[in-house]
C-alpha positions, 0 to 999 in steps of 0.5 A, spaced: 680 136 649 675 142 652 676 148 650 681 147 644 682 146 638 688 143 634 688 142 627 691 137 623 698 139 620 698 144 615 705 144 610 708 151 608 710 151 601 716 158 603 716 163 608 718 170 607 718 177 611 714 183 608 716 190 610 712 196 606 713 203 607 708 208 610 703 210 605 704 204 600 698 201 596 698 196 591 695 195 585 689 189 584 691 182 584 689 175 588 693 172 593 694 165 589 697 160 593 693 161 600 698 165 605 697 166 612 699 173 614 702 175 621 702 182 623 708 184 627 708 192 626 704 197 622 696 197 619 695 194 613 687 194 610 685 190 605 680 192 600 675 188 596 672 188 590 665 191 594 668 197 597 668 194 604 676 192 607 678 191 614 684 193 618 689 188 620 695 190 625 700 187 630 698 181 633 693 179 628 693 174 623 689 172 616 689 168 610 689 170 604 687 165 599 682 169 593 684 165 586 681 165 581 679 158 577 683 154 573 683 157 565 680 164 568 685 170 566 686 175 571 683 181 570 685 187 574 679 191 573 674 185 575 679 180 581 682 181 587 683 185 592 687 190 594 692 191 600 695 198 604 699 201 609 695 205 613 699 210 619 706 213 619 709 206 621 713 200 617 707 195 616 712 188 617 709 182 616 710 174 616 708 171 609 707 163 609 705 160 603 700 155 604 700 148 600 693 148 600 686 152 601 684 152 608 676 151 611 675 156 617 
């Protein structure tokens, strides 16, 4: 079909609401599991390693999918990324854990 693209179908392994408050801000960590993330209300800013970040709000979507490999310890001040609630409202979101990593 023109102008549209549908991919092939993929499972979720749990589906989950987040609500955080106003201000929160969490500690180093990697997403594990791919987890699609919907934006309902709120502004949440993701923050990487490198500084940079980028700002998701209602109506956006991403997925998170940063691992590390298999045998490789987390190391709080080396991996991940970072997420913060940015403005006066509740940042209230969909989380759907994935099965698998996705390619975009």
């Amino acid at each position: 079909m023109v102008g549209m693209l549908l991919t092939e179908r993929i499972d979720a392994q749990n589906f989950r609401l987040r609500e955080s408050s106003p201000g929160y801000c969490s500690a180093w960590h990697v997403a594990g599991d791919p987890t699609l993330i919907a934006i309902q209300q709120g502004v949440l800013r993701i923050i990487l390693r490198d500084g940079s970040h980028r700002d998701f709000q209602s109506g956006d979507i991403l997925i998170a999918q940063d691992h590390l490999p298999e045998g490789v310890l987390f190391d709080p001040g080396q991996h991940g990324h970072k997420a913060e609630v940015l403005g006066k409202k509740t940042l209230k979101a969909v989380h759907i854990k994935l099965s698998e990593r996705v390619i975009l």
